[in-house]
N, C-alpha and C positions, 0 to 999 in steps of 0.2 A: 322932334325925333321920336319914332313909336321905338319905346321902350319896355322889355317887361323887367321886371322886380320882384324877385322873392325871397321872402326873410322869414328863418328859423322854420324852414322844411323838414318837415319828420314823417317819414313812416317805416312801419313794421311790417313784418311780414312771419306769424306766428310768433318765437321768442327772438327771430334777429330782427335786429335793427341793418334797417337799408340805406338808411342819410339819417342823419342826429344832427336838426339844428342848423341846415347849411342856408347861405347866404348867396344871393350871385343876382348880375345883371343881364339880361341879353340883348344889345342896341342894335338896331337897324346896320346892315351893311358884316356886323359879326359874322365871321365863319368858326364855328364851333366843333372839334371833333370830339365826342366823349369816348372817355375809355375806361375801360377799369375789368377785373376777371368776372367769368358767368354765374352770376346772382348777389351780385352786389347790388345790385339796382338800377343799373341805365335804363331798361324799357321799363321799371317801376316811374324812374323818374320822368320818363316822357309820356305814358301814360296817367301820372298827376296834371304836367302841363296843359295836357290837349283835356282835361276835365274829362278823361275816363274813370278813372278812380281818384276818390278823395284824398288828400292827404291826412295824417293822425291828426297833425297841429302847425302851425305856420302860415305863413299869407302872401298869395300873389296878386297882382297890381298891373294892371292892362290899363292903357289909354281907350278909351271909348270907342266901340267897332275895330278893335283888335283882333286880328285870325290867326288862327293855325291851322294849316294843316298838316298830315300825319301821315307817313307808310309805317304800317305795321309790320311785323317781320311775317303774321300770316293774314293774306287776305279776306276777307270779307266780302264778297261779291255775288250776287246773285245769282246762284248757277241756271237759272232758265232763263236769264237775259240775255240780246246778244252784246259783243264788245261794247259799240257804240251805247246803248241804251245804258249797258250800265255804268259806263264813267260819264253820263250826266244822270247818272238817278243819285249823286252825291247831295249830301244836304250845304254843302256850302252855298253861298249866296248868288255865285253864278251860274250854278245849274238852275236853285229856284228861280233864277232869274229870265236864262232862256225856255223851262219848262210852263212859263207863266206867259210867255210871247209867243208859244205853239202852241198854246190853247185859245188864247185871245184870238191870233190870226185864222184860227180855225174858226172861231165863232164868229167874227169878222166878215170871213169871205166869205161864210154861211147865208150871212143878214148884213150887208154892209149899209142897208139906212135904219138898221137900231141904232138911236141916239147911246145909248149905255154901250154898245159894243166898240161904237169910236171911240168914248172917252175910255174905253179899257185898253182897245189898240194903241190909242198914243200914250196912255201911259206905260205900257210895253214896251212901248218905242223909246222912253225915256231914260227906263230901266236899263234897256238895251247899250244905250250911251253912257249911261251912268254909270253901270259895272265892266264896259268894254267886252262887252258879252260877243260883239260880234262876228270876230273872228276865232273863235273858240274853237266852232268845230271843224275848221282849216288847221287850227292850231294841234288839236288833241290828233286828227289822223297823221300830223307830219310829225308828233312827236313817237307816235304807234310805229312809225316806219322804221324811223333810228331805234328802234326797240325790236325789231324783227317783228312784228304784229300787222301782217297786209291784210287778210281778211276778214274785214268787221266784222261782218252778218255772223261768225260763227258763233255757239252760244258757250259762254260762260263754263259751263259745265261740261265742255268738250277737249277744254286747255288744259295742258301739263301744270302742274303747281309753278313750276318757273315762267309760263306763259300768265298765269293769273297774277304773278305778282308784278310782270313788266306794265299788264293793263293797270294795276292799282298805283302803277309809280305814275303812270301817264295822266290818271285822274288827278293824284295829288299833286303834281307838277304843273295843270294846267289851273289851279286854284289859285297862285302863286298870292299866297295868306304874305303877311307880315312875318310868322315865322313857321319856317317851312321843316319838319322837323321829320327822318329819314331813319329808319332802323333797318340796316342791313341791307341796302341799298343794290350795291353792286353785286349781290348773291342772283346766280342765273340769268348773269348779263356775258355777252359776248364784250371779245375787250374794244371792236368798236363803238358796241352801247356804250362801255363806260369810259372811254376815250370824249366821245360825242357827248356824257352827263359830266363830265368834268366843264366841259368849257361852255354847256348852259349851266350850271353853277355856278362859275365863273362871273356871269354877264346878271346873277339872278339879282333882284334888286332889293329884296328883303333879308333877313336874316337869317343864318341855317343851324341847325344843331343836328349831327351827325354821329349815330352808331354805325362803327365800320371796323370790320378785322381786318379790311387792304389799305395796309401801311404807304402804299403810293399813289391813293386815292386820296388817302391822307393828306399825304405832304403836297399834293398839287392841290386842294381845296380847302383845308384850314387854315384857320391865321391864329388859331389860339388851340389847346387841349387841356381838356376839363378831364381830370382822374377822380374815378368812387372808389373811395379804398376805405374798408374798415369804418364806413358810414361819414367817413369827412369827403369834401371837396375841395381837387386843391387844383387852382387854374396856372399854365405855364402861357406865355406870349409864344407865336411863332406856329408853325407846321408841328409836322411829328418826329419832321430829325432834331428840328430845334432842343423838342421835349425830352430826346433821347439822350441830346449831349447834356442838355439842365441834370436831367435824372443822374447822368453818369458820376458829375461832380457832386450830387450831393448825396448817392452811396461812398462816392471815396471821403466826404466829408463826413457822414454819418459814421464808418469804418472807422475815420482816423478818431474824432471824437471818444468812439465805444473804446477806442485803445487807450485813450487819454483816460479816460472813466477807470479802464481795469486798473491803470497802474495807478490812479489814486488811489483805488479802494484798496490795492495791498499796502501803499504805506500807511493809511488810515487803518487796518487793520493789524498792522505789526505795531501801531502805536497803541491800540485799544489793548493787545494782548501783555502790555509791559506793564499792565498792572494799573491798579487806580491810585497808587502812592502821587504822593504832589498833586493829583486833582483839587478844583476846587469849583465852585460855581464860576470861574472866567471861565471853565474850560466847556462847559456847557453846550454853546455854540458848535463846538467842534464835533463835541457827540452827535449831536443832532445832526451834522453832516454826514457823518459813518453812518447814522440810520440810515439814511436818504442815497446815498450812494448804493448802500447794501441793500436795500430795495429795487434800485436800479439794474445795479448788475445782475442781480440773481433772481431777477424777474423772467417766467418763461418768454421765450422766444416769439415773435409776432409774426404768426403766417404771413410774408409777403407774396406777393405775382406772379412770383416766378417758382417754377416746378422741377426740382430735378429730378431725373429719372435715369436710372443707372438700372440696369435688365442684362442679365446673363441673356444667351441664347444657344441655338445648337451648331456643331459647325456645319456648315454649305459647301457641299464636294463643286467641283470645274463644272458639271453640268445642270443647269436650270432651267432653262425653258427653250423649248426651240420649235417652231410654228413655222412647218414647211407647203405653201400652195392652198391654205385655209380659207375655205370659202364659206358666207354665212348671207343669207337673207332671214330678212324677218320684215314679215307681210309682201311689199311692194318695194323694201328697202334694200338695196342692194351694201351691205355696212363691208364684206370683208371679200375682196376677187383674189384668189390666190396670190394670199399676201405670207411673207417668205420675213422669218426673222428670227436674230438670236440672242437673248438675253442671258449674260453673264452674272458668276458672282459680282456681287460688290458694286454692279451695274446700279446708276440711279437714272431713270429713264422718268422725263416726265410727258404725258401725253394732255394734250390740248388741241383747242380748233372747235371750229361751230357747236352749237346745242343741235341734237339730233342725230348727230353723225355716227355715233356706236364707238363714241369712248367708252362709258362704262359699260358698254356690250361686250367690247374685249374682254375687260378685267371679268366680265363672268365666264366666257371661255375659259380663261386660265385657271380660273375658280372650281372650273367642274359645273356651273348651275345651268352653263348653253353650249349645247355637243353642235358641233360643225354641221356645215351641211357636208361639206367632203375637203380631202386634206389632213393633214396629222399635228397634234398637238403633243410633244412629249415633254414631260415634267420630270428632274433628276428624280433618283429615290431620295437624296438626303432632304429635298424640298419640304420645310413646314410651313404653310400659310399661312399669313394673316389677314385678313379681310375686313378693313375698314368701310363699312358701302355708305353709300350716300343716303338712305334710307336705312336708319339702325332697328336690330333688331326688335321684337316687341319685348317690353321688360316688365316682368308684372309691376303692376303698379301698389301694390299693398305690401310687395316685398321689402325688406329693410335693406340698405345701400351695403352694410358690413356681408347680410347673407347672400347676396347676390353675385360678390367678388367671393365669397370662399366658396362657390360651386365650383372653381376653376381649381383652387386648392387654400390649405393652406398657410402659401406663402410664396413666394417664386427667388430663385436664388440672383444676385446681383452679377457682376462681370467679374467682382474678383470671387466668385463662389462663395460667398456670404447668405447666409438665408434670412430674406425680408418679409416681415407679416403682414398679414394684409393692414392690421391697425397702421402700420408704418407706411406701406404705399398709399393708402388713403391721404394720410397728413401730407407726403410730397407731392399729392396732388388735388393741396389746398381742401380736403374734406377735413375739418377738427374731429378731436374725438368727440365733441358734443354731436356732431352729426351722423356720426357713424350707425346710431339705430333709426336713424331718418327714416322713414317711409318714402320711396322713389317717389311716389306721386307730388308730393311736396318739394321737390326740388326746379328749376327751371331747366328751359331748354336745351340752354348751354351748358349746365352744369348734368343733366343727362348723356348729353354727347362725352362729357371729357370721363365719365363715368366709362361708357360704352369703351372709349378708346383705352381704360388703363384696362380693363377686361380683354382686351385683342393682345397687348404689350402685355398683361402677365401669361398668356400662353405659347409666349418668348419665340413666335416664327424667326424664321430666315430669310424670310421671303414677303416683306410686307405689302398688300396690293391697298390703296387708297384714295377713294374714289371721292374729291371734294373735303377734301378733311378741314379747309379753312371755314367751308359754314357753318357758320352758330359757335362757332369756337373762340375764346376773347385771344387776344395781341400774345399777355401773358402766354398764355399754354403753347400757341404756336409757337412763339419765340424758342422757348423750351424744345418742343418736337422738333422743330430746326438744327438744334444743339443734340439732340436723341440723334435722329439721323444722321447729321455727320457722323459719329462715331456708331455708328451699328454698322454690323460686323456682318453683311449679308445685303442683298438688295431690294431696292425699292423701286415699286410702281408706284404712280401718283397722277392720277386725275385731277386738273385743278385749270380753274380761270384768274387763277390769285397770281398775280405778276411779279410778286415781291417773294414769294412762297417756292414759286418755279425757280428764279434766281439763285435761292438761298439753298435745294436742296437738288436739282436736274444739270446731270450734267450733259444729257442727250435727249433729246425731243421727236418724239412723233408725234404730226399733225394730220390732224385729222380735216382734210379739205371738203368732205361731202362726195357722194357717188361714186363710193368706194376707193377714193385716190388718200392716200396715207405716204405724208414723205416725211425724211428725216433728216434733222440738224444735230450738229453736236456744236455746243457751247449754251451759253444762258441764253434764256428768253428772249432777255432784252435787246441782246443782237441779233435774235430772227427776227421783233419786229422793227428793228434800223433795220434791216434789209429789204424785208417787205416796204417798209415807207420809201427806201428809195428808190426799187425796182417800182412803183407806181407814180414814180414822180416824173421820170422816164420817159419818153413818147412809146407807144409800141412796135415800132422797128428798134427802139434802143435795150427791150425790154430785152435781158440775158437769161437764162432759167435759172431759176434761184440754186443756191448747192443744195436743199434739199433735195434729194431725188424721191420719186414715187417708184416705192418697192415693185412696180411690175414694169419690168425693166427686158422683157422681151422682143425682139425683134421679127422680121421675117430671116433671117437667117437662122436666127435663132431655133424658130418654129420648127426647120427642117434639121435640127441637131438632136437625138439620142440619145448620147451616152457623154461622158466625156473622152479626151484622147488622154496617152498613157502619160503625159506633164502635167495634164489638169489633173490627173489621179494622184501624183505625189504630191502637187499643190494642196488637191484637199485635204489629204494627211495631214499635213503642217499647219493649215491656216488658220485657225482656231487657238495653236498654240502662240501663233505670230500677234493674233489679236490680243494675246493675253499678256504678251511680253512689252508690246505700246502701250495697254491698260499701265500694266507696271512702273513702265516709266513715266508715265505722266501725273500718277500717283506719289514717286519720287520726288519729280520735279516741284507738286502741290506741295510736300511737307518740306522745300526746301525751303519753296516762297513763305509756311510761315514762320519758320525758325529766323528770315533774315525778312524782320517788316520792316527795317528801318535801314536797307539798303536798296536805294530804288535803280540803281546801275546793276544790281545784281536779280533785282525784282522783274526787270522790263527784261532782262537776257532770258530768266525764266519760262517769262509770259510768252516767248518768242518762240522757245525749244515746245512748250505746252502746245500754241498754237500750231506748229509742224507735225506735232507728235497725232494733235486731232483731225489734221489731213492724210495723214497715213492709216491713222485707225478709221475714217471714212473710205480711202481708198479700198484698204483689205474688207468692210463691211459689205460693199458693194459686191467686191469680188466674192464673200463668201456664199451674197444672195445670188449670182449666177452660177456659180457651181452647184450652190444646190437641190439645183434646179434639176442635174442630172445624174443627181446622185441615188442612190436606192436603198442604203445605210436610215 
């Protein structure tokens, strides 16, 4: 069994420590998720493995032609190469292997009666069989395909960052090392890429270790989760719901414990105070426990994972965004054809669908950073932005973490009007006060990001727009923003390919299909794509049209209509209010279902009045985008 082994791993990173002393095995056939918040050390730790960087002290143990290979989170790729060239200019053993058999054969067919060229050719040829080199480059273009990647010949330096990093998954994939090790994997994958890298994962024959903030990536490809927390390793059996229900029982366990602790320490404490009369050295022991306890208890508090964040904001009047007949090209790209929509307070709309297509093109319309080609975009007055973009802003990097949040202010006030300093936002989101004169540049990735985003959250919008907010962000944080979201007081845009993330915070969806076609659903994610998978399962005479509709909904009737007539005119008076009064109720219905969790007769009636309630509120949607249409308001 190829096994690796590594005992009393340590490394640093300035004055923290990143793992202290950890232990762990990884066997053949393991599926590994790790996890833990952004700079604890997971891509420290897998950049030890793969003997990128050293460790301080400790020792790993490989059986003899051991491999790894490695996706980094950014790639490394030669930008004057093209696709093809450069996922074999890899140094693993079966590139140099077929790079060694297109040389020989070159020289070969140059001179095939040099005695020296034969014996080079068949040992080429042996190599060939030896490393199963053969079908490689069948291999690497069918896995480029499932990766959206058709045109080889293009070069390197011509691909979007999400385009280089599906080439570097397709190099590292087709290495297929003994242990195959992934950071941040399914970031600018479409979900049938990572539908499709689920189940070669599945089939893969080596062993995997996996940085990933998609929790349903998670639970369909790990068998185990490894958490960095505070420089220990602690491994749980199972997926990631597994790990979720472990964790649960042993905060209620740790809870009930800490309560058990507190009420010792005050009866050991009303005994301490009654004086040292009748003491004697039996009692000793006991003292010594009062120390020990009283150490315990009244030891500060240990940053855990999780982030709360409580943010006042401003209120959000009935009007927010309303994009009536908006049309937009950019180059050759047709992204928006008089596309007709109306986003409400309290609205959480999540937007998805192919890379390309001008999701994040939208969120910069509404933004102000890309004016229409023609069409209107109005935005209430009370609307205040926030703008999470997928690319954060530049942050100096010599600037210290505390002065960078007090440009913003201050302090920002909470929900109950309480005013928080930034020292205090900092610590709820996992920055100590030892960190707080950091120098940004010394922070990592993700810990940049989660930086970025309490600086968007302390300028308390109503209107939050966020564009990919799950990459480079760990489990913790998202988990948190999940719990953020629900209760903020205003609504949210969100761009995302993260399947667990859309579920958790979208309750209406527009998809972005390509060539300017945008339809929409109302309910989770996960039942547009059980829809989709069953509408293609389908023959196509059975194929029905999905309930998403595509916002241009015009006919030839249509065409020759005006104005509207004097019903459709009271109609549109009202129907904005009627969509507000379905909102309402099905927001009732939501806080009924959670007040009664443990009534599943009165849960599924809920579920039933919900689900009516969102075919009406599609019904009036529909109808509000054709009246629109001839309106002049």
């Amino acid at each position: 069994m190829q096994t690796l082994k590594a005992e009393n791993l340590t490394e640093t990173y300035g004055t923290k420590t990143l793992f202290d002393h950890i232990n762990f095995l990884i066997n053949a056939h393991d599926r590994i998720g790790l996890i833990g918040t952004n700079g604890t050390g997971k891509t420290s730790l897998l950049n030890v493995l793969a003997n990128i960087d050293p460790q301080d002290s400790g020792e790993i143990e490989t059986p003899k032609n051991y491999t790894v290979g490695y996706l980094r989170q950014t790639p490394t790729l030669d930008d004057n190469m093209t696709i093809m060239d450069a996922v074999f200019a890899g140094s693993q053993t079966v590139f140099k292997t077929i790079r060694f058999y297109e040389e020989t054969l070159e020289k070969y067919s140059a001179n095939p009666e040099s005695a020296d060229n034969q014996r080079q050719f068949e040992l080429a040829e042996q190599r060939m069989n030896q490393d199963d080199a053969w079908t490689a480059e069948s291999d690497v273009k069918t896995i480029l395909t499932q990766l959206h990647i058709t045109d080889l010949s293009q070069k390197i330096g011509t691909l979007s960052g999400g385009q280089q990093k599906r080439v570097d998954l397709a190099q590292t994939l087709i290495q297929a090392p003994d242990l195959l090790m992934l950071d941040e994997p399914t970031n600018h994958l479409d979900f049938d890429s990572i539908a499709w890298l689920e189940k070669y994962l599945a089939a893969y024959k080596g062993a995997l270790l996996i940085v990933t903030h998609d929790r349903y990536f998670l639970d369909q490809v790990a068998n185990q989760i490894w958490e960095l927390s505070f420089g220990k390793l602690y491994q749980y059996p199972g997926n990631y719901q597994a790990y979720v229900a472990e964790k649960a029982v042993q905060e209620e366990q740790a809870a009930s414990q800490s309560q058990k602790q507190h009420q010792l320490y005050k009866q050991e404490l009303a005994w301490m105070r009654r004086g040292p009369q009748g003491r004697g050295t039996k009692q000793q022991a006991r003292i010594n426990r009062f120390d020990t306890l009283s150490d315990s208890v009244n030891a500060p508090a240990k940053n855990t994972d999780n982030i709360a964040v409580q943010l006042g904001q401003q209120r959000l009047g009935k009007k927010v965004i309303s994009l009536k007949d908006a049309s937009l090209r950019l180059g050759s790209h047709l992204i928006l054809d008089k596309f007709t929509d109306l986003i409400q307070a309290d609205e959480r709309v999540g937007i998805t669908g192919n890379n390309g297509t001008g999701k994040s093109t939208l969120l910069n319309v509404i933004a102000g950073r890309i004016p229409l080609d023609s069409g209107t975009i109005d935005i209430g007055e009370t609307v205040k932005l926030g703008y999470y973009t997928q690319k954060i802003e530049p942050i100096p990097e010599d600037k210290r973490i505390i002065n960078y949040l007090s440009e913003v202010g201050a302090g920002v006030l909470n929900a109950n009007g309480e005013r928080i300093s930034v020292t205090n936002l900092l610590e709820q989101f996992l920055f100590p006060r030892a960190m707080h004169g950091t120098l940004i540049r010394k922070l990592s990735g993700g810990e940049k990001r989660r930086l970025y985003l309490l600086k968007i959250l302390m300028q308390q919008p109503n209107v939050l727009l966020l564009d990919e907010p799950t990459n480079d962000l760990d489990i913790g944080t998202l988990t948190v923003l999940e719990d953020y979201l629900a209760n903020f007081q205003g609504t949210v845009i969100t761009v995302s390919h993260d399947r667990y993330f859309l579920d958790k915070v979208a309750d209406h969806l527009l998809i972005f299909e390509g060539h300017d076609k945008i339809a929409h659903f109302s309910g989770r994610f996960t039942n547009y794509l059980h829809q989709i998978n069953e509408t293609q399962q389908v023959s196509e005479k059975q194929v029905q049209p999905p309930e998403p509709t595509s916002s241009k909904n015009s006919t030839d009737d249509q065409k020759e209509k005006t104005k509207l007539t004097y019903a459709e005119q009271l109609e549109w008076q009202t129907i904005e209010a009627d969509i507000d009064k379905l909102e309402n109720q099905k927001k009732d219905c939501q806080s009924q279902m959670n007040a009664t969790a443990d009534d599943y007769g009165k849960l599924a009636d809920l579920q039933k009045e919900i689900d009516d309630l969102d075919a009406q509120i599609d019904k009036k949607m529909t109808r509000w985008e054709y009246l629109s249409q001839y309106t002049t308001d």
